[in-house]
C-alpha positions in Angstrom: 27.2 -25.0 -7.9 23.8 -26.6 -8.5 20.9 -24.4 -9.0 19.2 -25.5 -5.9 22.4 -24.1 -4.0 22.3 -21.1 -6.0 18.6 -20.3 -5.0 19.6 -20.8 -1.2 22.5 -18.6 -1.2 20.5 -16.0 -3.6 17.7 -15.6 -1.2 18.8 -16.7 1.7 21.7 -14.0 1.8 19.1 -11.4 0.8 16.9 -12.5 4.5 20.4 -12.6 6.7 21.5 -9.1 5.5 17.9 -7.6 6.1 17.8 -9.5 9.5 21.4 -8.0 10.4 20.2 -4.2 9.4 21.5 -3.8 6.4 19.0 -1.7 3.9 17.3 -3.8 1.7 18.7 -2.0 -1.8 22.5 -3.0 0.2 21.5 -6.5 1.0 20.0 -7.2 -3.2 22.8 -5.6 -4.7 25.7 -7.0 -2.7 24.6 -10.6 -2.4 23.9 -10.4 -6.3 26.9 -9.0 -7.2 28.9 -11.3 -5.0 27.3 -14.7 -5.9 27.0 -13.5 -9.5 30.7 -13.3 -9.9 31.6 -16.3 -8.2 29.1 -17.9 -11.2 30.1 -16.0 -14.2 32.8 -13.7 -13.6 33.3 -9.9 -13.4 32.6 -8.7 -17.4 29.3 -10.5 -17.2 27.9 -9.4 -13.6 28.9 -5.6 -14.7 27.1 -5.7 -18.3 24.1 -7.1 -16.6 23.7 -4.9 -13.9 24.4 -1.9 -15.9 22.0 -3.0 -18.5 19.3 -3.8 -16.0 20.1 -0.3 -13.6 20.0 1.6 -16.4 16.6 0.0 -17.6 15.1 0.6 -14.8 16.2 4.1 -14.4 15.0 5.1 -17.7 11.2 3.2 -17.5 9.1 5.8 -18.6 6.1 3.9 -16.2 8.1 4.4 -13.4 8.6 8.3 -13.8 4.6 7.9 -12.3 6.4 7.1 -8.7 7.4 10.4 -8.1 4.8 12.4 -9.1 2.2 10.0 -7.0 4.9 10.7 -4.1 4.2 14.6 -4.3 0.8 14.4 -5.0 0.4 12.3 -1.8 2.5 14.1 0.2 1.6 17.8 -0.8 -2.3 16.5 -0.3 -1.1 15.4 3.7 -0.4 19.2 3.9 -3.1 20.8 2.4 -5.3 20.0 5.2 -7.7 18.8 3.2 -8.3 15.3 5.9 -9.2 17.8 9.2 -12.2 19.2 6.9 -13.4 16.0 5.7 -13.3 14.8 9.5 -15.2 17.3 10.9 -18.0 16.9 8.3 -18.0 13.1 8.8 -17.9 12.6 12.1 -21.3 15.0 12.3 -22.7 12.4 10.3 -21.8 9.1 12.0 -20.7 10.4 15.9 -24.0 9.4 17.1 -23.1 5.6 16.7 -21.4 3.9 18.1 -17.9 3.3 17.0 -19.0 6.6 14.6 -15.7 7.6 15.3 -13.4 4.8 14.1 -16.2 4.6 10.9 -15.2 8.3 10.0 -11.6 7.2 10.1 -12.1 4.4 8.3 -14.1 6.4 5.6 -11.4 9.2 5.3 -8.8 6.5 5.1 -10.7 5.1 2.1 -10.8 8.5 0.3 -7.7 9.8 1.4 -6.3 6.4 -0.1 -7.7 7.5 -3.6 -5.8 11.0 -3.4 -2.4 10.4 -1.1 -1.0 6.5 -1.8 1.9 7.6 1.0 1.1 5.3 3.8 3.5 7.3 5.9 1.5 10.3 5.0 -1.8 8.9 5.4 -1.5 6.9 8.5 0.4 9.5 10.3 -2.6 12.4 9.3 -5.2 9.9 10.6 -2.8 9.5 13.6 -2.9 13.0 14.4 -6.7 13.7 13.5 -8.4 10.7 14.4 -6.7 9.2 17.7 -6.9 12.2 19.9 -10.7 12.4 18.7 -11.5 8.9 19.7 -9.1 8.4 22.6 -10.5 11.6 24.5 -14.5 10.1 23.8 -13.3 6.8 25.5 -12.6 4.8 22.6 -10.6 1.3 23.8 -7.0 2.1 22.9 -6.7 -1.2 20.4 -9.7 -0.2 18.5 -8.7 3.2 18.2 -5.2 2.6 17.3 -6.1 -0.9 14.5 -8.6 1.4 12.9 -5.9 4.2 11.9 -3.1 1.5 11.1 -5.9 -0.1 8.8 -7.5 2.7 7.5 -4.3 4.3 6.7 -2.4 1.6 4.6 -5.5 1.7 1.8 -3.8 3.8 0.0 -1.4 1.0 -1.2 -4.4 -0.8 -3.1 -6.8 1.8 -3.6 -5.7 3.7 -7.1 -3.8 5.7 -7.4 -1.2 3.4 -5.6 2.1 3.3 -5.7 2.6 -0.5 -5.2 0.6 -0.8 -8.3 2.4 1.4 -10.4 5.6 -0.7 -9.5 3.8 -3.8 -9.4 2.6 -3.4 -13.4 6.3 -3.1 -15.1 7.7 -6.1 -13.2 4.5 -8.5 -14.1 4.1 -7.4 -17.5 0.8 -5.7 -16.6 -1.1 -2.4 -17.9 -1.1 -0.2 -14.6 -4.3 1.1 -15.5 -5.9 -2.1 -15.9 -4.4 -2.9 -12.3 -6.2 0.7 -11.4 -9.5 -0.6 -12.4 -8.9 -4.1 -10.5 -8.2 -2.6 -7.0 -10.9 -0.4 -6.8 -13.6 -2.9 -5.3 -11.4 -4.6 -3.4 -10.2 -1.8 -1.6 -13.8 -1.0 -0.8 -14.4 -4.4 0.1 -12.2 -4.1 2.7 -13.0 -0.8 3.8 -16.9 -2.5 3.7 -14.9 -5.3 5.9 -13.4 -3.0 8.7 -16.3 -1.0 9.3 -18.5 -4.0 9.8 -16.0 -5.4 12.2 -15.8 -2.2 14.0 -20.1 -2.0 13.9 -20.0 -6.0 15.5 -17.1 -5.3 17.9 -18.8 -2.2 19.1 -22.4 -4.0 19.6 -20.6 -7.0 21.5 -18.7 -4.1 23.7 -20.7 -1.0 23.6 -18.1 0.6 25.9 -15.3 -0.2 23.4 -16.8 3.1 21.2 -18.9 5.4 22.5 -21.1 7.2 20.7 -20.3 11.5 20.4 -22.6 13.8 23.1 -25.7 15.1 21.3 -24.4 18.8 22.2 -21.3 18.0 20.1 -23.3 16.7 17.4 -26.4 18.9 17.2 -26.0 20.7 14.2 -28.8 21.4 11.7 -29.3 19.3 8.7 -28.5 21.8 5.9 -25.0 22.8 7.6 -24.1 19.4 7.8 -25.0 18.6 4.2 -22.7 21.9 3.6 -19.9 20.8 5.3 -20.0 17.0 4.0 -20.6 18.2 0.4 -17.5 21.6 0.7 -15.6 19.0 2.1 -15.9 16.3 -0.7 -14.7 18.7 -3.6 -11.2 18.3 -2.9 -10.4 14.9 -2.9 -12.6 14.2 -5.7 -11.2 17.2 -8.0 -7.8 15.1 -7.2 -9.3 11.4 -8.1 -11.0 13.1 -11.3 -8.0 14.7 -12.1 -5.7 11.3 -12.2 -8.0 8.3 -12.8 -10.8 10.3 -14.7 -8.1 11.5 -17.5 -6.6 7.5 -17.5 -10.6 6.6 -17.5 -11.4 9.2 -20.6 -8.0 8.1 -22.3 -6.8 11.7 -21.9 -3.4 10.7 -20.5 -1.5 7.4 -19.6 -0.8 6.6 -15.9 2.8 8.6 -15.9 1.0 11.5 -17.1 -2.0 11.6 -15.2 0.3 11.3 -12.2 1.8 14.5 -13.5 -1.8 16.1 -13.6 -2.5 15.2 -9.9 0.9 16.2 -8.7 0.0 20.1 -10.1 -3.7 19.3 -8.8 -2.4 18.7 -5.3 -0.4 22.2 -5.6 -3.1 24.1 -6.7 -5.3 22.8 -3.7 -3.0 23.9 -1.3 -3.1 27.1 -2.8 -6.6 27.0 -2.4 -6.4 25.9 1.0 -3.7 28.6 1.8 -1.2 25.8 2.7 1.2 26.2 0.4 4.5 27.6 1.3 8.2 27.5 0.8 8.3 25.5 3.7 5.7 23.2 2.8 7.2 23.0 -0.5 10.7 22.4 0.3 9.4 19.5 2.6 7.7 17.8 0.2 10.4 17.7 -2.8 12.5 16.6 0.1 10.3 13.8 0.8 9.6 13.1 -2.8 13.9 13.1 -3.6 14.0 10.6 -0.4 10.9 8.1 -1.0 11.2 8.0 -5.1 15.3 7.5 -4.8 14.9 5.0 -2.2 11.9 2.7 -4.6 14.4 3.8 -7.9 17.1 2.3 -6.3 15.7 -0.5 -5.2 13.9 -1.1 -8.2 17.6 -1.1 -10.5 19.5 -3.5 -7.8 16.5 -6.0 -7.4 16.4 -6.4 -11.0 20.4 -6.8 -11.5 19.3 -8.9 -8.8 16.5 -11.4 -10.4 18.8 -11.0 -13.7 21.4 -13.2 -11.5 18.7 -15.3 -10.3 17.3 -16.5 -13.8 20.6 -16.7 -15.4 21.3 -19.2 -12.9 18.5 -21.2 -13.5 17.4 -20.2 -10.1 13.7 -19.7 -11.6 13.3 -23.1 -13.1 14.2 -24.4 -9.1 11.5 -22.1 -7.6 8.8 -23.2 -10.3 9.5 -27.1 -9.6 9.5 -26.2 -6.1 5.7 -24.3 -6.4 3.9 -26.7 -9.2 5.0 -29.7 -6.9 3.1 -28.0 -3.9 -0.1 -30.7 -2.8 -3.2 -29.7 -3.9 -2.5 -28.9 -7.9 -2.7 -25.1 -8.7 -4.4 -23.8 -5.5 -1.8 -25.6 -3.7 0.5 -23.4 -5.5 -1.5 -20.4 -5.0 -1.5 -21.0 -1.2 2.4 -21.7 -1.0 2.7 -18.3 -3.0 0.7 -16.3 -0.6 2.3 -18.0 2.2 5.8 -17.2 1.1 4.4 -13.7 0.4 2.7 -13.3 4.0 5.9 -14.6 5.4 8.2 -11.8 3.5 6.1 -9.3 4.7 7.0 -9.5 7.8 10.8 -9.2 7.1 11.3 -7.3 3.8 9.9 -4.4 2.6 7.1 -4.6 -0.1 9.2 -2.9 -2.7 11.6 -6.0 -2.3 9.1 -8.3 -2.6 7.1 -6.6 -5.4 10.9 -6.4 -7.5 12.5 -9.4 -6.5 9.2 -12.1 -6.2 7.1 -11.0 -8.8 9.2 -11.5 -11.9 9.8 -15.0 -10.7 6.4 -15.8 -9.8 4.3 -14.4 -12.5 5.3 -16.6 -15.1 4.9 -19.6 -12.3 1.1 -18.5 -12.1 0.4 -17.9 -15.9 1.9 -21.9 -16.0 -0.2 -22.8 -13.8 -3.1 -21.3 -15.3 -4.0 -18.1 -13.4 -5.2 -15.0 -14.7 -2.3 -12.5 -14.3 -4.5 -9.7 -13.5 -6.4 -11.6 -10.7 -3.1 -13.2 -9.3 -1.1 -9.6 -9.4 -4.0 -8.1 -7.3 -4.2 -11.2 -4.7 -0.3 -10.3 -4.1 -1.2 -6.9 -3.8 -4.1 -7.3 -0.9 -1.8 -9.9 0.7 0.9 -7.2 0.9 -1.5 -4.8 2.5 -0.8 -7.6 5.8 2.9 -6.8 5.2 1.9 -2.7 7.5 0.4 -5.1 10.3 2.3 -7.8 10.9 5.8 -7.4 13.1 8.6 -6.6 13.3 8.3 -5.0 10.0 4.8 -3.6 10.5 5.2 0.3 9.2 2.2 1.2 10.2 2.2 0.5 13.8 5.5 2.4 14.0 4.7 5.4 12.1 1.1 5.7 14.3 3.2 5.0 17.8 5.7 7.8 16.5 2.9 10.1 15.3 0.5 9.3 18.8 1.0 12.3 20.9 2.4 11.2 24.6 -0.7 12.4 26.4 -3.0 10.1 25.0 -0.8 7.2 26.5 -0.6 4.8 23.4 1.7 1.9 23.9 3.0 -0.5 21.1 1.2 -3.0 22.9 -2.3 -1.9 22.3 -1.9 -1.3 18.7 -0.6 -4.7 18.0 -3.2 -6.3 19.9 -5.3 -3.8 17.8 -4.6 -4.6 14.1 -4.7 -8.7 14.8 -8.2 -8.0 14.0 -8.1 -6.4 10.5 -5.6 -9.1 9.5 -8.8 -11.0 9.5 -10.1 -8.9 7.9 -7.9 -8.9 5.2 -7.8 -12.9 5.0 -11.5 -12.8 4.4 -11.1 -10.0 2.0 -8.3 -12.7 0.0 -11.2 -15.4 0.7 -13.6 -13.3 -1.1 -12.0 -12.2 -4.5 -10.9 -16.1 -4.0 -14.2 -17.2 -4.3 -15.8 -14.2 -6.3 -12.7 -13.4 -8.6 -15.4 -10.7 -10.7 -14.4 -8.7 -7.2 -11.0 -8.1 -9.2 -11.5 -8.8 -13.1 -15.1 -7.3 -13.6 -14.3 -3.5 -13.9 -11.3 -4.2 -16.0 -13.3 -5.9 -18.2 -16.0 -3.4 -18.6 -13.4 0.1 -18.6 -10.6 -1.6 -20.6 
């Protein structure tokens, strides 16, 4: 079989058996196994899927994945977010789409301190939609603000998605730590001014909070805002500031925050057997499910090389229209297109070792290109049918507030811009990404 061939059955077999149900871990490893022996026969296909599962088992970067997954997930149960809103929404209630702000603003600094998007957009689900729904926020608004302000936490550090993202490109994970940072406030920056705009051109859309509810003195607020703070930024200094002072690599420092987050809920009096026992289950489910993933999507791309399958996608890319950008805007494409079929573990493990090398070619800087994937995966929670986020919000929306998949589709469309302008940005000013590696690495 020609190469060409090859590609089409490789990835096109991958797409049918996610489109038919099957898991995505299922769909890799069967469709490389199959097509790999039909190429080179049973002894090969089992040495190089047991070289490459057991490589990717035993990556000591990877360890980082479940550790972040506690962290995150023992942080949701702390309870840390219902302080944080209370303080916040004192501060900016009295405008108007206050509300949706103050969840956007938690979403950016829960980001920093859970990296679980279904931790963190269910919390904001359950804090931040009845709050806004029973002031008369417009359903869509309310509902796009929590989807968008509770997937940050794949790009904002410490993410998962960059932890992952660094093995497969060849990249240091904390130099990717230091390059998501202002993008991720950029497009925090970007929501709230859409939500500010949208709220001017329909005033009724986000009403501002009564002045009863509001009217608390100066120095209690300050109180609150500042008690409120400690926590989350004990748990950012505890992870980035030891990668920041060189006290620990990112695999480590991930071990710090996970014992960080427990000591928190101890703080907070959260911590129980209960809570405990849930979050090693969710730590065993998540970290398993990105670990297996991660060893059959490299089997996978081992396939996909061998068979000079690469060499077909880069003629395929560097003969896009347009020179380099034109393969930069067939790659984000293709990407943008994935994400709204295959998960972005898939498409962070399969993709990215084929297309890094395509970029460096063509003349990229890997650090600026790995980060442009990374924000154009953030599109991959928002756009159907594979949109996380507006399922785990619809699940987490309780019935009496009468949300409907409906408005929160209609509802993220808007931060989708937002998210294209963000890419338009750090396309045009790239020191948006490379500027505080530079200066911290």
């Amino acid at each position: 079989m020609s190469p060409e061939l090859v590609t089409i059955l490789l990835l096109g077999g991958v797409l049918v058996g996610v489109l038919l149900g099957y898991p995505l871990a299922v769909s890799v490893g069967a469709v490389g196994v199959i097509v790999g022996f039909l190429l080179f026969g049973g002894k090969i296909v089992s040495e190089l899927y047991y070289n490459r599962v057991f490589n990717q088992l035993t990556n000591y970067i990877l360890l980082a994945v479940p550790f972040f997954v506690f962290m995150g997930t023992m942080m949701e149960k702390s309870g840390v977010a219902e302080g944080l809103y209370d303080a916040l929404y004192l501060w900016f209630g009295g405008l108007r789409g206050g509300l949706a702000i103050t969840t956007v603003l938690i979403g950016t600094l829960m980001a920093a301190c859970v990296g679980v998007i279904a931790a963190s957009t269910t919390m904001l689900a359950l804090i931040g939609l009845p709050a806004m729904i029973k002031r008369g926020y417009d359903k869509s608004l309310a509902t796009g603000v929590v989807c968008a302000g509770g997937t940050l936490g794949i790009l904002i550090p410490p993410s998962i998605m960059l932890v992952v993202y660094g093995p497969m490109a060849n990249l240091s994970v904390g130099k990717l730590f230091f390059g998501a940072f202002i993008p991720g406030f950029v497009l925090a920056g970007l929501y709230c001014a859409f939500v500010i705009v949208y709220c001017i051109i329909r005033p009724n859309a986000g009403p501002p909070v009564s002045i009863e509810e509001r009217n608390v003195p100066l120095g209690k607020k300050t109180a609150m805002l500042l008690k409120s703070l400690v926590p989350p930024l004990a748990i950012i200094l505890a992870v980035l500031g030891s990668i920041f002072f060189g006290i620990a690599a990112p695999t480590e420092a991930a071990g710090v925050g996970a014992l960080a987050s427990v000591l928190l809920a101890v703080a907070y009096r959260k911590l129980t057997i209960r809570a405990l026992m849930d979050t090693a289950f969710e730590t065993i489910k998540l970290s398993g499910m990105i670990l297996l993933i991660a060893s059959l999507a490299s089997a996978f791309v081992g396939v996909f090389i061998r068979a000079h399958c690469g060499a077909v996608i880069e003629e395929f890319l560097l003969a896009a229209p347009g020179g380099m950008w034109g393969s930069f805007a067939l790659v984000m494409f293709l990407c943008f297109i994935l994400g709204m079929f295959i998960d972005w573990i898939g498409i962070v493990f399969i993709m990215v070792p084929i297309i890094t090398p395509i970029a460096v070619a063509a003349g990229f800087d890997p650090l600026w290109f790995g980060m442009m994937i990374c924000i154009n995966l953030q599109m991959s929670f928002l756009t159907p049918p594979f949109a996380y986020a507006i399922f785990f919000v619809k699940a987490a929306a309780p019935p009496e507030l009468g949300i409907e998949t409906h408005h929160i589709m209609k509802g993220v469309i808007p931060f989708i811009t937002m998210i294209v302008i963000g890419l338009a940005l750090c396309i045009a000013f790239p020191q948006i990404i490379t500027w505080l590696p530079n200066q911290m690495v």
